[in-house]
C-alpha positions in Angstrom: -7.8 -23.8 -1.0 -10.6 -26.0 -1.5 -13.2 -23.6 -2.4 -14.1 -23.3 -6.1 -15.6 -19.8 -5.8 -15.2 -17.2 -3.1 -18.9 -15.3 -2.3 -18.7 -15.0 1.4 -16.2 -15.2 3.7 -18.5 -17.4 5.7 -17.6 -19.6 2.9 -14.2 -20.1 3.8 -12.2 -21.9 6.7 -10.5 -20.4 9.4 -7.3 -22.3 7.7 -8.1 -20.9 4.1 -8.6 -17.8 5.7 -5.1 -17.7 7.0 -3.8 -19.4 4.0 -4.6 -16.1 1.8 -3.5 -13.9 4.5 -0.1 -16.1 4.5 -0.3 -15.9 0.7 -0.9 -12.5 0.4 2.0 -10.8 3.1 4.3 -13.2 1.0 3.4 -11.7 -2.3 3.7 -8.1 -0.9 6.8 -8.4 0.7 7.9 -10.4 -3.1 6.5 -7.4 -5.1 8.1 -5.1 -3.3 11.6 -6.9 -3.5 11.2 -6.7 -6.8 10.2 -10.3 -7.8 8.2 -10.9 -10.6 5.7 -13.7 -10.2 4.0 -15.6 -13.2 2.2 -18.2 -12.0 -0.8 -16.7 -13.8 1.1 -16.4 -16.6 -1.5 -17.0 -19.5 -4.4 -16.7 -17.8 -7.4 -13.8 -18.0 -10.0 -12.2 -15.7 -13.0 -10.6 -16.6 -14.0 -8.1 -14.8 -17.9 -7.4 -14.4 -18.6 -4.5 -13.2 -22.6 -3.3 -12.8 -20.9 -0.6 -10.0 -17.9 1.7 -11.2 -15.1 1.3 -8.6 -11.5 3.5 -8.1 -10.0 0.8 -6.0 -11.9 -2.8 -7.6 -10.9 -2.1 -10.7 -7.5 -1.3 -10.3 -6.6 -3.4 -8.0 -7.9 -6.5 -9.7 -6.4 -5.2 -12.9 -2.9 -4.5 -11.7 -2.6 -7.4 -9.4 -3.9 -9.4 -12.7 -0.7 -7.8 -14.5 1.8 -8.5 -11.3 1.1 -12.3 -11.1 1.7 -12.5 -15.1 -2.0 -12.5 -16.3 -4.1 -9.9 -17.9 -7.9 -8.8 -17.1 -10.2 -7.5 -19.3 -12.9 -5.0 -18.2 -16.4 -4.8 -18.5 -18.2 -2.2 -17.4 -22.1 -1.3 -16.7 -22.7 -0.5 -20.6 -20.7 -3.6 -22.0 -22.6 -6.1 -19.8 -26.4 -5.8 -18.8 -26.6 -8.6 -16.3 -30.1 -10.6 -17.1 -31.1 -7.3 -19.3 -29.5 -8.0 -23.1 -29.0 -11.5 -22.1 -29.6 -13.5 -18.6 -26.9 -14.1 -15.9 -27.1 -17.5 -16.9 -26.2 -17.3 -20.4 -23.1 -14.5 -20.0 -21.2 -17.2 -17.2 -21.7 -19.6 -19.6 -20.2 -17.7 -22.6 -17.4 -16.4 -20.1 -16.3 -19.5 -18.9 -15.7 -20.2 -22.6 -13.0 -17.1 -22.8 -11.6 -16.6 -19.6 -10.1 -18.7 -16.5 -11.6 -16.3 -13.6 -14.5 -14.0 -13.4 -14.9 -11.2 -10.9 -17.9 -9.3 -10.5 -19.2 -6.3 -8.8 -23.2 -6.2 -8.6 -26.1 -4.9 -6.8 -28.0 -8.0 -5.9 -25.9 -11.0 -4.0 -28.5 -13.0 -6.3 -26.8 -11.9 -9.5 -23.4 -13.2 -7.9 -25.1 -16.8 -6.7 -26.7 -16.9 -10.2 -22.9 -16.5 -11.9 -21.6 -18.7 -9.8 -23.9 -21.6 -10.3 -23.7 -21.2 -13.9 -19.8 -20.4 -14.3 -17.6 -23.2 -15.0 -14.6 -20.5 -13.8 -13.9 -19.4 -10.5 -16.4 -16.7 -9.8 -15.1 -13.9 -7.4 -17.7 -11.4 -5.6 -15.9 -8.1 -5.7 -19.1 -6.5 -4.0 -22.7 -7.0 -3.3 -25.4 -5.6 -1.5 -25.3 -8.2 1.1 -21.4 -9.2 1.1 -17.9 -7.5 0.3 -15.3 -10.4 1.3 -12.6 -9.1 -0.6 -12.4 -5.7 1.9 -12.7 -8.3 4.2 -9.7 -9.9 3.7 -7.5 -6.8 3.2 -9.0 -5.6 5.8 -7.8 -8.5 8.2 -4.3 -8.3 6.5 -4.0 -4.9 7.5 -4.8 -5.7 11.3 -2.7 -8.3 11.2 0.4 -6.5 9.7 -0.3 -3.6 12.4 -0.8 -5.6 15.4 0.8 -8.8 14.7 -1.8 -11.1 15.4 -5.9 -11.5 16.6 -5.9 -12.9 19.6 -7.3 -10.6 21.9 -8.3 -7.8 20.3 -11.4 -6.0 19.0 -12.5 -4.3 16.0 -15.2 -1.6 16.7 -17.7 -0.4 13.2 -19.1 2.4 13.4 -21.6 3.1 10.8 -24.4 1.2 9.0 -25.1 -2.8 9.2 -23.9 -2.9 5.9 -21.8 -5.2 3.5 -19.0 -4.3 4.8 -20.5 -5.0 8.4 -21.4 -8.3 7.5 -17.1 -9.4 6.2 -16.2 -7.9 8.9 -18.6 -10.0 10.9 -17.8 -13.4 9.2 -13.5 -12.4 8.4 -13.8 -11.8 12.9 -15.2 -14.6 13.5 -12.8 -16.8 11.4 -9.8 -15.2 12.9 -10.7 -15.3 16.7 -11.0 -11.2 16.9 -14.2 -10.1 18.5 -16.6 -7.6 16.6 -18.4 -4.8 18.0 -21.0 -2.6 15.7 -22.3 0.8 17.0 -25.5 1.9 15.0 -28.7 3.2 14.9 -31.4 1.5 15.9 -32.5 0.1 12.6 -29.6 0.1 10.9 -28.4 -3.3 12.4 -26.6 -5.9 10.7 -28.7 -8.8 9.0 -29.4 -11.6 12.0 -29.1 -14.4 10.4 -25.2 -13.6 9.8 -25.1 -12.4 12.8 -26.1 -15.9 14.5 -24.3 -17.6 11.9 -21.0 -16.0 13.5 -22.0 -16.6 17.5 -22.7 -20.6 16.1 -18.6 -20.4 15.8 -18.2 -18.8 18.6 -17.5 -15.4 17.9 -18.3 -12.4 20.1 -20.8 -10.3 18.1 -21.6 -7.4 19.8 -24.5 -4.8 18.6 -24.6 -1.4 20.7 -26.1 1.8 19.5 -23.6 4.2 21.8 -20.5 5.0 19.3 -18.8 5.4 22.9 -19.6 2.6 24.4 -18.7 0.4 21.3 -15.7 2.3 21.3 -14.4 2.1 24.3 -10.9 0.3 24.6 -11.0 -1.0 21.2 -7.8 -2.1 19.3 -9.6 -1.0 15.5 -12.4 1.6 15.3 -13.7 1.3 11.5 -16.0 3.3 9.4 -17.9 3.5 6.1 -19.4 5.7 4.2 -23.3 6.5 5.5 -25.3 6.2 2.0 -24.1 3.3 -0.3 -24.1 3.2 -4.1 -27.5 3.0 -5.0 -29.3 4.3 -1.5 -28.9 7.7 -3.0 -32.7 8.2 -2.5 -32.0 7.8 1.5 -29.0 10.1 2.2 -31.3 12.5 3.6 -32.6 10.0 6.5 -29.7 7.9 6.8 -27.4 11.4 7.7 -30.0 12.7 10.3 -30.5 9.0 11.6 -26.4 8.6 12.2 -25.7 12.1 13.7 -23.4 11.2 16.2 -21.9 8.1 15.1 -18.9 10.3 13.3 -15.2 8.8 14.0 -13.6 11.8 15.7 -10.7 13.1 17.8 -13.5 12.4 20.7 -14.5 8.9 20.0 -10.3 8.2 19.0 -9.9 9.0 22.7 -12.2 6.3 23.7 -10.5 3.7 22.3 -7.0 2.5 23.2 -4.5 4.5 22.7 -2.6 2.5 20.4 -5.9 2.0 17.6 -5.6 1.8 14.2 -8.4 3.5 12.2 -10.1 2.2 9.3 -12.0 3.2 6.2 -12.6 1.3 3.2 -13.2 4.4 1.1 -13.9 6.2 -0.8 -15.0 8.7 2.1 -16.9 11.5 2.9 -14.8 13.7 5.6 -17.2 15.3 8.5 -20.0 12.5 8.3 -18.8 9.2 8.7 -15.3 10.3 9.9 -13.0 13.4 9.9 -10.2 14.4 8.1 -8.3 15.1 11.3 -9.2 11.2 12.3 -8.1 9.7 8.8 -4.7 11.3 8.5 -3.7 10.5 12.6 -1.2 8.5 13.3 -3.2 5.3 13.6 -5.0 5.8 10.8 -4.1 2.5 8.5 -6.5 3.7 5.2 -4.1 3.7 2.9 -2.2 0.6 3.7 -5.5 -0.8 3.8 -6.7 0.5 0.4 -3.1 -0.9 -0.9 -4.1 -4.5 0.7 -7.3 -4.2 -1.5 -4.3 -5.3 -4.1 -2.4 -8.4 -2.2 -5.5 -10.0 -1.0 -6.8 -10.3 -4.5 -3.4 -11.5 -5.8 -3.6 -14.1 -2.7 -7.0 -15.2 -3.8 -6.7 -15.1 -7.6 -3.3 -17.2 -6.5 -4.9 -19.6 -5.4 -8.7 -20.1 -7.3 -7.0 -19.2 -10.7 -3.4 -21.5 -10.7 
C-alpha cells in the first residue's frame, strides 16, 4: 500500500483494496492454522476512543496481540480531543510514543485534524461521516461467501449513514453494485454518492425496502439511531417503519442472500431475530472479519 493513512475507503485503490482483502483471508486462514505472525513485533497502537465500542476495541486490541504488537487504550476520560489539549498537539505527542494511531470520534474533522498532524499512520475506526474499517470486513465477508463481486448486489436497508457511505465507496472499488432503500430524507450524502458513479459504480437510491430488495445477492442493515442521535430515536423509528429486514423482505431477495449487520443490533426495528440467525445470515463471520481486516491494514501501514 501506498497510502500513509486510511480515512476513507474512497482513499484507497481498487488494487489496495484487494491487497488487504488478499492480506487479510491469508492472515485468517494463518491464525487459524495456528501460525504465529510477528511482523509487528515491537510495535504499539493507541487506541483513541471518544465512542466506547464492543467490537473496535477488541478487535484492534487482539489483532494488535496476534501480529506480535501491543495496543494501548485510551478511552473518552483519558483523552479530551481539542478539550484538555487540541487535536493537534495529542498527534503530535503520540507520534512521539507510538508507531500507529486508531481513533474512533464523532466529527470526521477530528480524524482529518489527527491525520494531518500525526507523523504515524492514523486509522479512522469510526466517524460520523465514514466507517472504512466495517467496510472492508464487510467486503471480506462477501467475498468469502460468494467467491467473488462480479455481478452481484448488495442492498442497505436503513439510514444514509457511515456505514452507507463504505459501503458506497468499498462497492464501487470492487465492481459490486449498491442499492440503498430509505426514507426520504434519510439519503446518503451526494457528493459521495457522485464521487462513486464518477468510477463507474451503480449507485442506486430507492425508498421501497421491496423494490431495493428484490433479487439481491446481500440485504444489509444498521441500527436506526446512531451513537449520539439519541435525541432523534423518536422520529427516526416512526420515519423507518417499514424498512425492517424480515422473513418478508428475505423472500424478496435471492434465495441464496447473505444477511448483514454490523452490530450491535436492536432485534424488531432494524431487523429480526428470526432474519439474523437464518441460514444466510453472515453477522458473526462478519463481526469476526472486523478482526482480519484490521490485522490486514495495520499489516501493511504499520510494518
Amino acid at each position: 500500500m501506498n497510502v500513509r493513512h486510511l480515512i476513507s475507503l474512497a482513499s484507497l485503490s481498487s488494487e489496495e483494496v484487494f491487497e488487504i482483502l488478499e492480506t487479510a483471508r491469508n492472515l485468517k486462514l494463518e491464525h487459524r492454522a495456528g501460525i504465529r505472525h510477528t511482523m509487528l513485533a515491537g510495535k504499539t497502537l493507541a487506541m483513541v476512543f471518544q465512542k466506547p465500542s464492543l467490537r473496535t476495541r477488541v478487535s484492534f486490541e487482539a489483532g494488535m496481540e496476534q501480529l506480535g504488537g501491543h495496543a494501548i487504550y485510551l478511552g473518552p476520560s483519558d483523552i479530551k480531543l481539542g478539550e484538555r489539549e487540541t487535536t493537534e498537539d495529542i498527534a503530535l505527542n503520540l507520534s512521539r510514543f507510538v508507531d500507529g494511531i486508531m481513533a474512533r470520534v464523532f466529527k470526521h474533522e477530528t480524524i482529518l485534524e489527527l491525520a494531518e498532524h500525526s507523523t504515524v499512520p492514523v486509522i479512522n475506526g469510526l466517524c460520523d461521516l465514514h466507517h472504512p474499517c466495517q467496510g472492508l470486513a464487510d467486503l471480506l465477508t462477501v467475498w468469502e461467501k460468494k467467491r467473488g463481486f462480479e455481478g452481484l448486489t448488495l442492498t442497505f436497508v436503513g439510514d444514509g449513514n457511515n456505514v452507507a457511505h463504505s459501503l458506497i465507496e468499498g462497492c464501487a472499488k470492487v465492481g459490486m453494485a449498491f442499492r440503498i432503500a430509505c426514507p426520504k430524507g434519510y439519503e446518503p450524502d451526494g457528493k459521495i454518492v457522485a464521487a462513486a458513479r464518477a468510477l463507474g459504480a451503480c449507485v442506486e437510491i430507492l425508498h421501497d425496502p421491496r423494490e431495493a430488495a428484490s433479487g439481491a445477492d446481500v440485504l444489509y442493515t444498521d441500527v436506526w439511531v446512531s451513537m449520539g442521535q439519541e435525541t432523534e430515536a423518536k422520529s427516526k423509528q416512526n420515519a423507518f417503519e417499514g424498512f425492517t429486514i424480515d422473513k418478508s423482505l428475505l423472500g424478496a431477495a435471492k434465495k441464496d442472500a447473505i444477511v448483514m449487520h454490523c452490530l450491535p443490533a436492536h432485534y424488531d426495528e432494524e431487523i429480526t431475530y428470526e432474519a439474523s440467525r437464518g441460514p444466510g445470515s453472515a453477522i458473526f463471520d462478519q463481526a469476526e472479519n472486523r478482526m482480519h481486516a484490521q490485522k490486514a491494514v495495520l499489516a501493511l501501514l504499520m510494518k
